[in-house]
VEXTILO-173230 format. One line per 5 residues: their letters; for each residue x, y, z of C-alpha. Coordinates in pm, whole numbers. Layout:
<pts>
a	X Y Z; ...
</pts>
This chain:
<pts>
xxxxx	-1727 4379 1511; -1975 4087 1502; -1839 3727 1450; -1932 3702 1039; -1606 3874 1006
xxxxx	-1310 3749 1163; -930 3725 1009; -792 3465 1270; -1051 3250 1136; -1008 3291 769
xxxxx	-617 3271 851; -655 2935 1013; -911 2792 735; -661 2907 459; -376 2725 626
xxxxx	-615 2383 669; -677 2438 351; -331 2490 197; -207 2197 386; -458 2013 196
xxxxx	-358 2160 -143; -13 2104 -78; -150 1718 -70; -384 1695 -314; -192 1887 -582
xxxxx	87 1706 -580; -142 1359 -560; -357 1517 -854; -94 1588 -1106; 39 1247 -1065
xxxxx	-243 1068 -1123; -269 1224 -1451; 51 1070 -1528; -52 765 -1421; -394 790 -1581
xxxxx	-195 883 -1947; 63 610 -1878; -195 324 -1804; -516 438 -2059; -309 643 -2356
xxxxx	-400 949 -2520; -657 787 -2689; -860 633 -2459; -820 928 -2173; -950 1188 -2471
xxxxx	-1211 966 -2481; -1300 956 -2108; -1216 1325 -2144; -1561 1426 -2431; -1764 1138 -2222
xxxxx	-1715 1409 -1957; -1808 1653 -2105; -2116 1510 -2293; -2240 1436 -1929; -2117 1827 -1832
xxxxx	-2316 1969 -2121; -2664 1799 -1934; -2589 1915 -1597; -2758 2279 -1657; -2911 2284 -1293
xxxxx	-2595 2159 -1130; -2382 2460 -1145; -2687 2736 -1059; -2826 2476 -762; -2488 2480 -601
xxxxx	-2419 2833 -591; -2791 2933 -519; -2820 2672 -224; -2415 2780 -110; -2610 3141 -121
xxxxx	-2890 3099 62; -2738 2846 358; -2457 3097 409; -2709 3408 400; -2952 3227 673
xxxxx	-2639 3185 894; -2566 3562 881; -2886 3628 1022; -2967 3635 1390; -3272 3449 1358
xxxxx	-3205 3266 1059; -3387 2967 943; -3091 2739 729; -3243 2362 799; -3541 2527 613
xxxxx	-3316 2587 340; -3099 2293 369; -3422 2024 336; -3612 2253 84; -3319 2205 -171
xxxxx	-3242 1852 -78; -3609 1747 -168; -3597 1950 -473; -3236 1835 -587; -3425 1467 -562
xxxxx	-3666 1592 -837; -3409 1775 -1030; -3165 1438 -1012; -3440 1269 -1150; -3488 1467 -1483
xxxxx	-3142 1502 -1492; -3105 1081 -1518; -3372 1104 -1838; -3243 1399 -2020; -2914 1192 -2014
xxxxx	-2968 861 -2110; -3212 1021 -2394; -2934 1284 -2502; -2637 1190 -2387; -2660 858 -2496
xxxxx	-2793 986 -2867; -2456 1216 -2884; -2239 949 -2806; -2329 775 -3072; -2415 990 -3347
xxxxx	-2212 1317 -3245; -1849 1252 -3147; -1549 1124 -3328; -1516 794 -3090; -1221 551 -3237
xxxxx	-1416 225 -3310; -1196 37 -3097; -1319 232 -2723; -1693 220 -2875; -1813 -56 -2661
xxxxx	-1626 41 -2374; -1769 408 -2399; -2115 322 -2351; -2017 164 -1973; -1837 442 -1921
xxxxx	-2121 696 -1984; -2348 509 -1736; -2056 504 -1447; -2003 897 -1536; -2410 950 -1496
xxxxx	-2376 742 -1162; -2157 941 -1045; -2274 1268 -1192; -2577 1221 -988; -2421 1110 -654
xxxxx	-2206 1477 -675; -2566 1630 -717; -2712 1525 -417; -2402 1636 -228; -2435 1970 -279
xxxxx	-2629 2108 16; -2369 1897 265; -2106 2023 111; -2285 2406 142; -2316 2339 475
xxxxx	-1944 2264 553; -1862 2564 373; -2088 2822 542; -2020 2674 901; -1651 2720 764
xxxxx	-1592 2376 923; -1230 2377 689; -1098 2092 838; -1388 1886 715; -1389 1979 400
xxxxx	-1008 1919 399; -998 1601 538; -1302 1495 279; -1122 1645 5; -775 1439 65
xxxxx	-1013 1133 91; -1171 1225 -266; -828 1266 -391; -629 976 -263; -930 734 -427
xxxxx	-892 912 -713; -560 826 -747; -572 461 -627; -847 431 -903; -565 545 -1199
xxxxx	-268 393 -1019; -493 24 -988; -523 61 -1366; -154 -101 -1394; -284 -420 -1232
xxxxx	-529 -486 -1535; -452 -554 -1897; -753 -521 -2089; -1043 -290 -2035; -875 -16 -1832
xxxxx	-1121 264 -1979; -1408 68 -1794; -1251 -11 -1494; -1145 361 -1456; -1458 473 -1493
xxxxx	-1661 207 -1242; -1344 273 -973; -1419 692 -989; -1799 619 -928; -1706 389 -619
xxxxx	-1498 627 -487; -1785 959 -568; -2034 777 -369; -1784 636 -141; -1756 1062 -38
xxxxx	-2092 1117 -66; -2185 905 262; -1880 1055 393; -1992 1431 387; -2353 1288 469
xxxxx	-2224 1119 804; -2043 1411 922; -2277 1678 880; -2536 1463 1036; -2356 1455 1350
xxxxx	-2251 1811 1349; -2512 2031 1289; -2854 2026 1329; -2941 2203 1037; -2855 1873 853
xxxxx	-3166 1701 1042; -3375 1558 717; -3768 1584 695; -3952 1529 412; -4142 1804 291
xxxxx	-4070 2171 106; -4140 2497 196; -4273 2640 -79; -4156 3020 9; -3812 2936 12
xxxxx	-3760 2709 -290; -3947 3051 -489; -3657 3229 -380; -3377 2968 -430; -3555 2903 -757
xxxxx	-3519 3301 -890; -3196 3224 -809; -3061 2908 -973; -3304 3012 -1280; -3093 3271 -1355
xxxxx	-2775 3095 -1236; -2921 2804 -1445; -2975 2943 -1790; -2620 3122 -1669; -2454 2782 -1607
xxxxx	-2581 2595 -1967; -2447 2861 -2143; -2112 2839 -1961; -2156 2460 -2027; -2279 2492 -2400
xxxxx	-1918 2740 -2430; -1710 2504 -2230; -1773 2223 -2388; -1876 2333 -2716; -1466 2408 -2711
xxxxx	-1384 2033 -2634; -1650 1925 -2963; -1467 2169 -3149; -1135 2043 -3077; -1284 1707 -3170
xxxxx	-1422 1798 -3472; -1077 1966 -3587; -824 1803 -3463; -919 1451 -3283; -892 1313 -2939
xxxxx	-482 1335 -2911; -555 1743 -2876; -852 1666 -2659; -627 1505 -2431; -375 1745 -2437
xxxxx	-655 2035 -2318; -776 1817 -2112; -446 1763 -1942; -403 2198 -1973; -717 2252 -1754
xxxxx	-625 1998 -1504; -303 2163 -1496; -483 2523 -1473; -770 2417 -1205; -457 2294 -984
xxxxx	-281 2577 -1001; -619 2790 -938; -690 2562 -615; -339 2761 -440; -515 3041 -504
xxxxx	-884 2931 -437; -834 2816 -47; -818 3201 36; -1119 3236 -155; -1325 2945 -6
xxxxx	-1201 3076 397; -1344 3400 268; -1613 3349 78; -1906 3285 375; -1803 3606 544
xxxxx	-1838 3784 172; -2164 3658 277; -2248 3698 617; -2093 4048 647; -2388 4201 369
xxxxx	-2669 4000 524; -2569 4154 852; -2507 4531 751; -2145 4556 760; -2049 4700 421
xxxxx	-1688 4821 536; -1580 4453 614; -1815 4311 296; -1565 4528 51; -1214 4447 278
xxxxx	-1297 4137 201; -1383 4164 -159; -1092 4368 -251; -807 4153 -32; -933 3854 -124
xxxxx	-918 3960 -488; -548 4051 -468; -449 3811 -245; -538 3550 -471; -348 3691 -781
xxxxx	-42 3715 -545; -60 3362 -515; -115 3206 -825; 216 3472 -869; 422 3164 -653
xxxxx	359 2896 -915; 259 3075 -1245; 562 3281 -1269; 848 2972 -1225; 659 2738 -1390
xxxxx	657 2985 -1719; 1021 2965 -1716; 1044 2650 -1669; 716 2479 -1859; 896 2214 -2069
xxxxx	1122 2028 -1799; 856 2055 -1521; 585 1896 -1783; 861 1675 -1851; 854 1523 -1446
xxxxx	481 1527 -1439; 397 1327 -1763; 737 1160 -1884; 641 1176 -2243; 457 1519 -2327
xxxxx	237 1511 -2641; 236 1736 -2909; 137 2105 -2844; 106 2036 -2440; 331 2272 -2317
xxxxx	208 2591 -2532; -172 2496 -2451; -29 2457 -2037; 123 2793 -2060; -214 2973 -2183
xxxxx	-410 2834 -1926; -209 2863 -1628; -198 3273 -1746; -580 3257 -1774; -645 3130 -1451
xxxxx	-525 3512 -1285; -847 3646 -1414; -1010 3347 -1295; -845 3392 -942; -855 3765 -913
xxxxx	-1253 3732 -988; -1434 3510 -752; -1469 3706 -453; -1641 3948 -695; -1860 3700 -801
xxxxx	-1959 3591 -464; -2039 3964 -369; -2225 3984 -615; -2393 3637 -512; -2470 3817 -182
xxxxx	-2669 4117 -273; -2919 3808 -515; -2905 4104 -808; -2766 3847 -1046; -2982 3887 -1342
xxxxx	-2733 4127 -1635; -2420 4021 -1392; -2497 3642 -1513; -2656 3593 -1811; -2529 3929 -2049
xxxxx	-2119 3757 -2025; -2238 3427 -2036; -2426 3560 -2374; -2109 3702 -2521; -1871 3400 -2443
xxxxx	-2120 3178 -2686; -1910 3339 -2954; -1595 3146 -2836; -1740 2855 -3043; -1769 2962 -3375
xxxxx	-1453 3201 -3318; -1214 2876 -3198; -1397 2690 -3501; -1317 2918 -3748; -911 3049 -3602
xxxxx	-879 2622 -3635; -1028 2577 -3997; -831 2908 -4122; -494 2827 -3959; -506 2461 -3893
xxxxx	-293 2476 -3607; -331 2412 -3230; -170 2744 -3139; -385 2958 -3297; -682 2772 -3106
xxxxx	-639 2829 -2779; -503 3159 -2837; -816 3265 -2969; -1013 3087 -2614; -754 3282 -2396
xxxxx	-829 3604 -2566; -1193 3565 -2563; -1233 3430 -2216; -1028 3759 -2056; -1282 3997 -2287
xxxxx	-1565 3823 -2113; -1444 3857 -1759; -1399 4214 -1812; -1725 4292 -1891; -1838 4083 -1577
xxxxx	-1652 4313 -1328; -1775 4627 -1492; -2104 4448 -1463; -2076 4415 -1061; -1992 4732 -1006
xxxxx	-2347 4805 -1183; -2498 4560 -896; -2309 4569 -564; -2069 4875 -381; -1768 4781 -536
xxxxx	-1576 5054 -752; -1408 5004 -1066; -1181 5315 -916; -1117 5080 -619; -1069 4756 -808
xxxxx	-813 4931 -1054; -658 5146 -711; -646 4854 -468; -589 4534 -711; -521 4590 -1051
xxxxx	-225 4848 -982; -84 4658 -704; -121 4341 -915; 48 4421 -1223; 336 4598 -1079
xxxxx	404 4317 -846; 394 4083 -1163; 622 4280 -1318; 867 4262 -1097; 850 3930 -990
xxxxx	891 3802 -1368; 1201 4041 -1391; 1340 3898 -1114; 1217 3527 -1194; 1384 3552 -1540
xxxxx	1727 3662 -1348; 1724 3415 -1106; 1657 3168 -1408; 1967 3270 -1583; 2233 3128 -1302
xxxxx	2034 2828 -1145; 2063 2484 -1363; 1806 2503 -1688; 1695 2115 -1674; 1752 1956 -1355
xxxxx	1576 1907 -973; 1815 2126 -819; 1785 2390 -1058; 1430 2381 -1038; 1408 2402 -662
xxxxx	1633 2709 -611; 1427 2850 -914; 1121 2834 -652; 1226 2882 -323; 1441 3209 -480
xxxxx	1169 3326 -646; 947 3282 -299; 1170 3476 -81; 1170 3784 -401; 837 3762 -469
xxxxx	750 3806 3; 968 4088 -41; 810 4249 -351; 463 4180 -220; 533 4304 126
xxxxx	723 4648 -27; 517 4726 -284; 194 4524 -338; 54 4581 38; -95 4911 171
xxxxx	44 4954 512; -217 4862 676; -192 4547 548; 155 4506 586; 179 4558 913
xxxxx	-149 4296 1002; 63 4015 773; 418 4122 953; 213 4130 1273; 72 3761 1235
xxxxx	402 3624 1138; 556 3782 1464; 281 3596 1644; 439 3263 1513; 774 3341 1519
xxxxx	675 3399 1936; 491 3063 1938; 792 2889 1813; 1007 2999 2047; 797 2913 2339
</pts>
């Protein structure tokens, strides 16, 4: 077996990359509350739709990242790959694309900041500052992206971990500094972010400098090669704005209907929901290059292990947080923010369940990223989630309530991602047979289980207090092993889990 495929190494990555979760979750959620604490639900809604009016302009972004991620990783697969081709190819072209990116904002951005949101008068002033510091630092995260794709594809973990906890812990210094100032704390938020985004920026620079020689800069392009990367992030591209247009089309319609305290509160849900997805997530980023590698090199068997495992294995692991924190939403919201708004801990619960289809699907999407066939796969869901706006828009005018809202995104957004796996299987060698035999099955019956026993465990540990929580969890860990190990595991897989944790167990004791 060559060395694109290798479970010692994706084992070690995913624990360098837990131990960094385990940091930067904990840091993350915090901040938040500091963040609400320090700006109010006012001002950090309104820092929240600045976001996302810079978000809604940053169509290349999203299809530039995953086609350079693609075609770095790919190049490395091959024995006589060519990746500094790649790497100063996209570079040079990023530069052009950062450019009209800067115009297209400070034409558009700046005209739906002031004619197109529902901005209290009192943040007005401060908002325009904090839509140039978001630009700022919009573009510094765009220039990143073939360092960062580098990291990744070497699967240099420790890097990115180390890099990451650095992000983080200036991230929160910037909202916990915001108690040292009285006035202007929307501004000084904003300008303290875009110190530390470019503060990282020379940071990944630096290191991959010194590391690999693919990262050696020359001017130039090589025509060939951006063709191909541009295919790519075209269709990724017109993929991404959609996505973007959907996304954020959900925030303007929350706006519209129900003002900036409810922006904040789904603003708070998806940070809640994209930290909860990150426990997941650092199986699929250790994975995700050998996805890769493995189908540039030939070696379907291991290309599909991979897909399938890493689907599952995700899923299992939101299972450790998701299914605790359900039982336990209000008190645990409770610790994080101190005072929860209105509606928070509904809107938390629906998108902590959402984020299992979000989990269970990106090592589908990044075989399908491998085989470049990415045309229907991207652009047909995409196409279909548009509907999400006028769908949330009208659920909100009919009902009036919250609730009904992001019931109707939670229902929509599972449709969607439905149709994208059946569209994979139309593009790559996965099964449907196989994804319902080897993940689905396995997945819901494990879930099942683990929620039975979660919800019996709940009944005779303390409802509302630290304690109570923490036998909740480490109860429901040692169940949920079990139930994993007994019934969501094939044997095989079983024994190659039991096997590494006998390898410890022996490395302890010596």
């Amino acid at each position: 077996m060559s060395e694109n495929f290798s479970k010692e190494r994706i084992l070690k990555n995913s624990l360098l990359l837990y131990v960094r979760m385990l940091f930067t979750m904990w840091l993350n959620l915090y901040a938040t509350r500091l963040t609400l604490a320090n700006l109010g639900i006012e001002d950090m809604g309104v820092y929240g739709v600045i976001g996302s009016i810079v978000s809604l302009f940053t169509v290349f972004t999203g299809g530039t990242t995953s086609a350079v991620q693609r075609f770095i990783t790919f190049e490395l697969g091959l024995e006589n790959g060519q990746p500094n081709k790649i790497f100063c190819s996209s570079l040079n072209v990023i530069f052009i694309l950062s450019g009209i990116m800067l115009v297209l904002l400070e034409v558009g951005g700046l005209w739906m900041l002031e004619y197109k949101v529902n901005i209290p008068e009192a943040s007005r002033d401060a908002s325009l500052w904090v839509f140039q510091l978001s630009v700022l630092t919009c573009l510094v995260n765009m220039i990143s992206i073939p360092y960062n794709a580098l990291i990744i594809a070497h699967e240099k973990m420790d890097a990115f971990a180390f890099i990451s906890i650095a992000q983080v812990v200036l991230n929160f210094l910037a909202a916990y500094c915001l108690s040292l100032f009285e006035n202007n704390r929307l501004l000084i938020y904003a300008a303290l972010l875009a110190v530390a985004s470019i503060s990282i920026r020379l940071l990944y620079q630096i290191y991959c400098h010194r590391k690999f020689v693919e990262a050696h800069y020359h001017l130039g392009v090589d025509w060939n090669t951006v063709k191909q990367i541009g295919k790519f992030t075209g269709v990724s591209t017109v993929s991404g704005g959609m996505q973007i247009i959907s996304s954020q089309g959900i925030v303007f319609v929350i706006n519209l209907t129900f003002g900036v305290a409810i922006n904040a509160v789904y603003t708070i849900a998806l940070q809640l929901k994209n930290s909860i997805l990150s426990f997941a997530q650092n199986v699929q980023r250790a994975i995700a290059p050998q996805i890769t590698k493995t189908y540039a090199n030939g070696e379907i068997d291991s290309y599909k292990k991979l897909v399938y495992g890493g689907s599952k294995l995700e899923v299992y692991l939101i299972y450790f947080i998701m299914i605790p924190f359900l039982f336990r939403t209000e008190y645990i919201m409770e610790l994080w923010l101190g005072e929860v708004p209105a509606y928070t801990v509904f809107f938390a619960q629906c998108t902590v369940f959402l984020s299992l289809t979000y989990a269970a699907f990106e090592p589908i999407r990044t075989a399908v990223y491998a085989t470049n066939r990415i045309k229907n796969f991207m652009l047909i869901p995409e196409t279909l989630y548009l509907s999400v706006i006028p769908i949330s828009y009208i659920v909100s005018k009919l009902t009036n309530n919250p609730f009904s809202l992001i019931l109707s995104i939670v229902i929509t957004d599972i449709c969607v991602c439905a149709v994208r796996v059946y569209l994979a299987t139309k593009v790559s060698v996965i099964q449907i047979s196989k994804i319902c035999k080897q993940v689905i099955y396995p997945c819901l019956s494990v879930g099942i289980l683990a929620s039975i026993l979660c919800y019996l465990i709940s009944q005779i540990t303390a409802p509302n207090t630290i304690s109570g929580l923490i036998e909740l969890v480490i109860m429901n860990s040692i169940g949920l092993v079990i139930i994993i190990l007994c019934t969501g595991l094939s044997k095989i897989e079983a024994r190659y889990i039991l096997g590494i944790i006998r390898k410890i167990l022996l490395r302890g004791r010596n």
